[in-house]
C-alpha positions as CSV (number, residue, x, y, z in Angstrom):
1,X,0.0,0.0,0.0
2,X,1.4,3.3,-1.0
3,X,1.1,6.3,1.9
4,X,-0.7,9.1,1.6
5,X,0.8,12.5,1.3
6,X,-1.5,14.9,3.9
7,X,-0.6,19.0,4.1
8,X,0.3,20.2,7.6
9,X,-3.2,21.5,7.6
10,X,-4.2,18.0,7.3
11,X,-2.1,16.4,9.8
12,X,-3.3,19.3,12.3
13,X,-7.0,19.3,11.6
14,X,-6.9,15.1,12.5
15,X,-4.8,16.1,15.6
16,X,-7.5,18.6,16.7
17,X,-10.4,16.0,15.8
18,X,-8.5,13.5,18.2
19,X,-8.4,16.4,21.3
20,X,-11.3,17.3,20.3
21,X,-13.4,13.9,20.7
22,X,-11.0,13.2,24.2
23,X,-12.0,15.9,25.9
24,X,-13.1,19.8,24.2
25,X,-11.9,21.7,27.2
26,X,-8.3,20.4,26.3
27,X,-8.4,22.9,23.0
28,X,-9.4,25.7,25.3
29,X,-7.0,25.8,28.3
30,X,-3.2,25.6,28.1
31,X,-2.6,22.3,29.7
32,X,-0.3,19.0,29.0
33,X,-2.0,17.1,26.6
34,X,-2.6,13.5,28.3
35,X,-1.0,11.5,25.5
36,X,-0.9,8.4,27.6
37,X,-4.1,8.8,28.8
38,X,-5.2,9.2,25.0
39,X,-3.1,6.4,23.4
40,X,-4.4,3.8,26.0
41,X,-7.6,5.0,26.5
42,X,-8.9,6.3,23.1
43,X,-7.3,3.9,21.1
44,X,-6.9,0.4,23.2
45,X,-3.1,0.4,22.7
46,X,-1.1,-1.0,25.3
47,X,2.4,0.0,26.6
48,X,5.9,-2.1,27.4
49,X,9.0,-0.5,28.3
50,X,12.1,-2.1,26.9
51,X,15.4,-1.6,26.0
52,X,14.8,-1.8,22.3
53,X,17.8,-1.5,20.7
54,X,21.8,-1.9,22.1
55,X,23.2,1.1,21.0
56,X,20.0,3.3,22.0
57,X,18.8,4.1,17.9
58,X,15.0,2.9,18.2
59,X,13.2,5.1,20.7
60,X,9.8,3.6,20.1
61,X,8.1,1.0,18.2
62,X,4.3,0.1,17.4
63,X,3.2,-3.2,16.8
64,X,0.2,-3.6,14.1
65,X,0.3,-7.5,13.6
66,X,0.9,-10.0,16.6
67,X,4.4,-10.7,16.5
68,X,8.1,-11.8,18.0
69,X,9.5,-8.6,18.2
70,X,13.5,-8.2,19.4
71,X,14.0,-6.7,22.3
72,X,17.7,-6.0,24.3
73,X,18.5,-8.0,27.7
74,X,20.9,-4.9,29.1
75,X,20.6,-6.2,32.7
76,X,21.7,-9.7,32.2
77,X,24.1,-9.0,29.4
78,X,22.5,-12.0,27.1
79,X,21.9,-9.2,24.4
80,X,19.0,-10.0,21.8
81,X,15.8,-11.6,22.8
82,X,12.5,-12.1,21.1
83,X,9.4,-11.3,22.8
84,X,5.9,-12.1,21.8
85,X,3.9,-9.1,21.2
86,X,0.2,-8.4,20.6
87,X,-0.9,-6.1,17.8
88,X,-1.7,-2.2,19.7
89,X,1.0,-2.6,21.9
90,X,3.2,0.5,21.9
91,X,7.2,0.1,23.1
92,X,9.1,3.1,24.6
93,X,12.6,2.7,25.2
94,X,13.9,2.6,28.6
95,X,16.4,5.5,28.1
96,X,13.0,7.6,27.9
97,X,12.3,7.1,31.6
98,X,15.5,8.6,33.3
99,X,15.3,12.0,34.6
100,X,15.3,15.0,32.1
101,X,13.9,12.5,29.3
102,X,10.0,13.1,30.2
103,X,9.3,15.5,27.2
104,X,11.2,13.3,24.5
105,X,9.1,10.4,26.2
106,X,5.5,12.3,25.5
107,X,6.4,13.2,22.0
108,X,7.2,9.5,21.3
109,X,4.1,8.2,22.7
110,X,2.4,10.9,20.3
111,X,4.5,10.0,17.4
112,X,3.7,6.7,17.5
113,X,-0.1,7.4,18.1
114,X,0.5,9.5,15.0
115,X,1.5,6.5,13.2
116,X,-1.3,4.2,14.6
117,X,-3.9,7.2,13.2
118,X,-2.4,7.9,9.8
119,X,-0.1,5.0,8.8
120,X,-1.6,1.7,10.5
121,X,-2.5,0.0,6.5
122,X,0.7,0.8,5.7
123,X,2.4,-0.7,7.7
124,X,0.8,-3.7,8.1
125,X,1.3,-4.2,4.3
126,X,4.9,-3.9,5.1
127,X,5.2,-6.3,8.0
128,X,3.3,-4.8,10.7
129,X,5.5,-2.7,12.7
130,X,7.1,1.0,13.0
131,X,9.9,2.2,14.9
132,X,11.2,5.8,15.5
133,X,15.0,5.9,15.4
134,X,17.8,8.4,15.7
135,X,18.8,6.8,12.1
136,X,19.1,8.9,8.9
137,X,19.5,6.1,5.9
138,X,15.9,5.9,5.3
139,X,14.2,5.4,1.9
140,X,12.8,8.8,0.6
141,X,8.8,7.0,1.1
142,X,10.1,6.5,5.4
143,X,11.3,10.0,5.2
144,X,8.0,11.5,4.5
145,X,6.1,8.8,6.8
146,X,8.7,10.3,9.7
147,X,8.3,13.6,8.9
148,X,4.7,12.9,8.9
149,X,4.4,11.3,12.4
150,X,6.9,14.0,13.9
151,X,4.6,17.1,12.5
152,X,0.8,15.6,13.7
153,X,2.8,14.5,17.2
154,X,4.0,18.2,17.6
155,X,0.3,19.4,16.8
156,X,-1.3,16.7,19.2
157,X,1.2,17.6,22.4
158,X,1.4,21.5,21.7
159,X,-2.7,22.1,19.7
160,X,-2.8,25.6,17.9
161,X,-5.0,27.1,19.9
162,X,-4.0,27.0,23.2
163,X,-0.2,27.3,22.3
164,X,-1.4,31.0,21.2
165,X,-3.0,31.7,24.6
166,X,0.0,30.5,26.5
167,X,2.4,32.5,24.2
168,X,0.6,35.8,25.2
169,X,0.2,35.0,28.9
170,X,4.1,34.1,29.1
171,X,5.0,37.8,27.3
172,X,2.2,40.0,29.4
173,X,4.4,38.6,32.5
174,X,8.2,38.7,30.9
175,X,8.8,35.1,31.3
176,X,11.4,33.0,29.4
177,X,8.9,32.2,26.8
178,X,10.4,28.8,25.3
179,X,11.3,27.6,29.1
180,X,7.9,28.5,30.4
181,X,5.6,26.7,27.5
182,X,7.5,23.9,27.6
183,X,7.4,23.3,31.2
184,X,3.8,23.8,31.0
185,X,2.7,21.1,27.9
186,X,5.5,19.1,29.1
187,X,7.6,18.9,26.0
188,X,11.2,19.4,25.8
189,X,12.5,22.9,24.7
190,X,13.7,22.2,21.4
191,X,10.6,21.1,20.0
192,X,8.3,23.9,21.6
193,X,10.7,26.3,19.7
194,X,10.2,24.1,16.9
195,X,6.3,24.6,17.3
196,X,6.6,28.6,17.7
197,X,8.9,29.0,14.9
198,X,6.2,27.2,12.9
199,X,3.4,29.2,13.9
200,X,5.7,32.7,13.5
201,X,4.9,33.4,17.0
202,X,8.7,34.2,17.9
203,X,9.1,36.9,15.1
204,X,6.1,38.7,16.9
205,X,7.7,39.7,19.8
């Protein structure tokens, strides 16, 4: 199956229509968008937290088709393993849980969300699985399908809307603007300087 090539106003209107049906109030009020809450919940996906890869390259990984998927065996030093795994289930990387890793964590719960919403056929006709990596030799088609996961995760984590109303709040009190939203979606700071630079909020001030 070939993927389809959505607009950033696509991606973000299907983000919105996934707040949106979760819970309204979330689009009105700068909060942290419960991406967990929404993954497990909303969609009936499950999560594991493994060491996924060695060397630390696959950060997350969905699973479309019950599988064996390989999984790392850090602690006891017996390297590769392969795990059963249902289809929905959702693996973070344990490198995501230490301290000062909690935004990078969020937005790879969303990104893989992102691919469960917008990419699930096609990867199933590929062999059922999709895994976000620090890696840059993909094929021009996984280019696009990254990009495409990375944009509708930033717009589910940090919606339109309520990014604006945060933005203005944070300059009528003289705050460090890119410190202070990111604390409050609970994303990390490069990708909510990402997000303003996109919406032309920074060139504003």
């Amino acid at each position: 199956m070939n993927i389809i090539y959505y607009r950033n106003e696509t991606l973000e209107a299907i983000a919105r229509k996934v707040i949106h049906q979760y819970d309204p109030s979330l689009l009105e009020t700068p909060a942290p968008i419960p991406i967990e809450s929404i993954l497990e919940r909303a969609y009936g996906l499950k999560l594991d937290i493994q060491h996924i890869r060695g060397n630390g390259r696959i950060l997350g990984q969905i699973v479309f088709e019950k599988s064996m998927v390989p999984v790392y065996e850090r602690e006891s030093g017996e390297g590769y393993k392969l795990i059963p795994m249902e289809a929905g289930m959702v693996i973070i990387d344990a490198s995501l849980t230490k301290r000062g890793r909690y935004g990078r964590y969020r937005f790879t719960l969303a990104h893989e969300l992102s691919h469960n919403i917008i990419h699930k056929d096609y990867f199933i006709s590929r062999g059922g699985t999709a895994a976000m990596t620090n890696a840059f030799e993909y094929s021009e088609v996984e280019k696009t399908v990254e990009r495409q996961a990375n944009r509708m995760a930033s717009y589910l984590l940090m919606p339109k809307d309520t990014i604006e109303k945060a933005f203005h709040d944070v300059l009528r009190t003289q705050g460090n603007i890119i410190a202070s939203l990111s604390e409050r979606f609970h994303v990390s700071k490069e990708a909510m300087d990402y997000r303003l630079n996109e919406m032309g909020l920074l060139t504003k001030r």
